[in-house]
C-alpha positions, 0 to 999 in steps of 0.5 A, a space after each residue: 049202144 053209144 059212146 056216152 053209156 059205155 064210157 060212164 059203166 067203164 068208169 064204174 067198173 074200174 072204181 069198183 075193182 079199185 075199191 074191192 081190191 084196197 078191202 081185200 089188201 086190207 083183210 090180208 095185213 097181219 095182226 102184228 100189222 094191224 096192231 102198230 100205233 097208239 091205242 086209247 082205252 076206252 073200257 075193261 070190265 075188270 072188277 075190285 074185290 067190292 064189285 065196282 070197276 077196277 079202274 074206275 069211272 073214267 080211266 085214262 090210258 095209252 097203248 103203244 105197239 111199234 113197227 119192230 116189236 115193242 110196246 107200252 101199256 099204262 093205265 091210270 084210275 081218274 079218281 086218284 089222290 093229288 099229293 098233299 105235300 105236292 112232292 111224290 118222295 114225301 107221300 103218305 103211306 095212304 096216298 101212295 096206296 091209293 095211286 099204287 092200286 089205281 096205276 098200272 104200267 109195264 113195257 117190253 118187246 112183244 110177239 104175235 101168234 097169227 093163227 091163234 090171234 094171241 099176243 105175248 107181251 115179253 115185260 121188262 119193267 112194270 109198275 107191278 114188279 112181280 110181272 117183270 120178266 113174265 109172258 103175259 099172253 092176251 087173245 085178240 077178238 076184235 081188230 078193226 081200223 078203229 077198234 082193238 078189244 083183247 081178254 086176258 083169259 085169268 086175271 089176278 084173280 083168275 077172272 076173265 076180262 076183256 079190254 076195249 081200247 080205240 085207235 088214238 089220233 
């Protein structure tokens, strides 16, 4: 055996520890870990009384979970009326409906049960003030680098959802 092909199988060996090794460090972050940053949604199979998606065709929202337990969840239907009076204090009751069943916003603190993959959001103020001070709990089935997708096991109207959102920027 000479020098030239023991040196390039070395090579290979010692790339290949190092990329075995970065995988399984990344397996072994937490799901809290795994959670911090931004997310963008990106679908929901929630429905409206009428069958049609709850928040439309093409939604717009962000969640945001921090290093230290807090996070943000908005989402917003695109199909929502602009104002006509182009100033939000004089709104007629109608576009005021409208906007308010095609929002959703609430932020708080927020823990995480790793053996169970669920996470309790701890609300402090939201949109739908009934929520406030609620534990609302959501079951993580899918978190990748990419990819977060979680169910609310009984929504408003006591249905299963599931949510897709994709790690933003």
């Amino acid at each position: 055996m000479n020098r030239r092909e023991v040196l390039p199988f070395s090579a290979i060996m010692a790339l290949a520890i190092t990329v075995l090794s970065s995988n399984v460090l990344a397996q072994q972050r937490t799901l809290k870990e795994q959670l911090v940053g931004a997310w963008s949604f990106v679908s929901s199979n929630a429905k409206r009384s009428d069958g049609s998606l709850l928040w439309g065709e093409n939604p717009k929202g962000l969640f945001i979970f921090t290093e230290v337990g807090y996070f943000s969840w908005q989402l917003f239907r695109s199909d929502r009326p602009h104002l006509a009076s182009n100033n939000r204090f004089k709104a007629t009751p109608e576009e005021l409906g409208a906007n308010n069943q095609g929002t959703l916003a609430y932020f708080g603190t927020y823990s995480v049960d790793e053996a169970n993959k669920i996470v309790t959001f701890h609300t402090q103020a939201s949109t739908f003030p009934n929520s406030e001070g609620e534990a609302i709990k959501r079951i993580v089935t899918k978190v990748t680098a990419d990819e977060l997708i979680y169910t609310n096991p009984a929504n408003t109207s006591g249905e299963r959802v599931e949510a897709v959102w994709r790690k933003a920027g």
